[in-house]
C-alpha positions, -999 to +999 in steps of 0.1 A: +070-631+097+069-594+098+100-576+080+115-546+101+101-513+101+122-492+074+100-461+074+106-438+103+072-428+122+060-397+107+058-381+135+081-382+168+069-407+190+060-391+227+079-398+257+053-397+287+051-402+322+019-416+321+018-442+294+044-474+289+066-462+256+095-483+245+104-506+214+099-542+207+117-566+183+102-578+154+109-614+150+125-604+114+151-578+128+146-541+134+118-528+160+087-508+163+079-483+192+044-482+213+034-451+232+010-475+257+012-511+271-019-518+246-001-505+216+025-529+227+009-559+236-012-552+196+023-550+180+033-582+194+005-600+182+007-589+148+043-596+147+034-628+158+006-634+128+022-657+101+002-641+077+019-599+087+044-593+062+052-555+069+047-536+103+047-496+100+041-474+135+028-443+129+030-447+093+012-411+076-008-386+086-038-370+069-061-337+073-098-333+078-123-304+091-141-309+122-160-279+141-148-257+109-110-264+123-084-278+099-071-311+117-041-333+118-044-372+121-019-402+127-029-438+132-010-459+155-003-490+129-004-499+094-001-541+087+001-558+057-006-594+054-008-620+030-036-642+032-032-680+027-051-677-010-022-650-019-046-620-011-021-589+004-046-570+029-037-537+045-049-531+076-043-491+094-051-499+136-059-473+159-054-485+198-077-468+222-088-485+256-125-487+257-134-465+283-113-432+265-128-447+232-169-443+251-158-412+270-140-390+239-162-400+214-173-370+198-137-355+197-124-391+179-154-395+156-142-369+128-110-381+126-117-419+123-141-410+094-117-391+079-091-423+085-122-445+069-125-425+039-086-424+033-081-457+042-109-470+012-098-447-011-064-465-012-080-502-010-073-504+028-091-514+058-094-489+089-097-506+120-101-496+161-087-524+185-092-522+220-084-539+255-115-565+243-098-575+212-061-574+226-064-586+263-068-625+249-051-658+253-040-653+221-019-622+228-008-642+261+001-670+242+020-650+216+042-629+244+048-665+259+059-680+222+079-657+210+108-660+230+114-690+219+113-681+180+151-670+179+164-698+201+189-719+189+170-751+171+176-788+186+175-808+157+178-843+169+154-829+196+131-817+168+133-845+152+123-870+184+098-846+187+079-850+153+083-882+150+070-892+185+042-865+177+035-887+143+030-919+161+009-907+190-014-885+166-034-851+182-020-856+223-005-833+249+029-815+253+030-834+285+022-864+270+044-862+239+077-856+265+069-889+288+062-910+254+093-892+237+118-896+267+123-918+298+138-892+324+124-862+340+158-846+331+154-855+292+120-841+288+130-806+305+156-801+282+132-808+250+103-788+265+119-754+249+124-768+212+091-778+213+077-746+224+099-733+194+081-757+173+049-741+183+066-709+180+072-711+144+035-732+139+052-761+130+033-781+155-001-769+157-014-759+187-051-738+199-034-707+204-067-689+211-072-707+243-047-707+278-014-727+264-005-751+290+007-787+295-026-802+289-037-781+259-039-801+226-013-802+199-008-818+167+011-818+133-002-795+113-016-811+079+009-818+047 
């Protein structure tokens, strides 16, 4: 779960009439601001990563020559994570849509070697993301999830809920309600602690693939 951005951006974030800006939550407390709806949509997918540990928006800036011209730089995200074998990986995204990324290409290409170089020198990773990589199920699914993190937990619910999931083995969240409870009523009422379960991964789910009724879930192993 992502801790809250302490570090103001180093530079001030632009207010435009052209591109989505705002601020979203991070499931740990605090927020992070997006100058674009692609910006936002990456930051809620990393905030939704189990593995991201720290979220930083516009987190430095660096200077590099291009054309003989001394140059300023800011990437739109750093991430760290911690990998399941204990490995902390540091990630610096740039957002771009793909078409500005094909058309300006020569103007970006100084700068994101200069961000590659920088980025290596301190044991990072520099990294472009685009439309293709954030227009997924799995960002659809995480918008859809997170809601429900920070809802108040059911615990007799939850409990139903595992121990029906238990019994039946790998099934659906459709058919984990009707074998969990007998009226309509009952099972509309559990549906959002076990979207919370999903939520907070424990019960497993394909998030990379359209979440519906019919999608497989499970209890994830141990």
């Amino acid at each position: 779960m992502a801790r809250p951005d302490t570090e103001r951006p180093v530079r001030d974030l632009r207010m435009s009439r052209r591109c989505l800006t705002g601020r979203i939550a991070l499931s740990a407390g605090g927020n992070a601001a997006f100058e674009s709806s692609l910006e936002r949509d990456w930051l809620i997918a990393l905030d939704f990563d189990p593995t991201v540990v720290s979220i930083r928006v516009q987190p430095f800036s660096i200077q590099y020559e291009d054309d003989g011209r001394r140059r300023r730089y800011t990437p739109d995200i750093l991430a760290e994570a911690v990998l399941p074998n204990g490995r902390r990986v540091t990630t610096v995204y740039e957002v771009k849509p793909l078409d500005e990324l094909r058309s300006d290409w020569c103007s970006y290409r100084a700068r994101f070697k200069a961000a590659v170089r920088h980025c290596r020198a301190q044991g990072w990773r520099f990294k472009i993301v685009t439309e293709r990589e954030i227009r997924t199920p799995y960002v659809v699914n995480a918008k859809f999830l997170r809601r429900y993190r920070t809802i108040p937990e059911q615990i007799y619910t939850a409990q139903q809920l595992a121990y029906t999931l238990k019994a039946l083995g790998e099934t659906t969240p459709q058919a984990l309600l009707a074998a969990a409870y007998l009226t309509d009523e009952k099972r509309m009422a559990a549906l959002p602690e076990l979207w919370r379960l999903v939520s907070i991964r424990q019960v497993s789910a394909i998030l990379t693939e359209p979440l519906t009724m019919r999608s497989p879930i499970w209890l994830p192993a141990g």
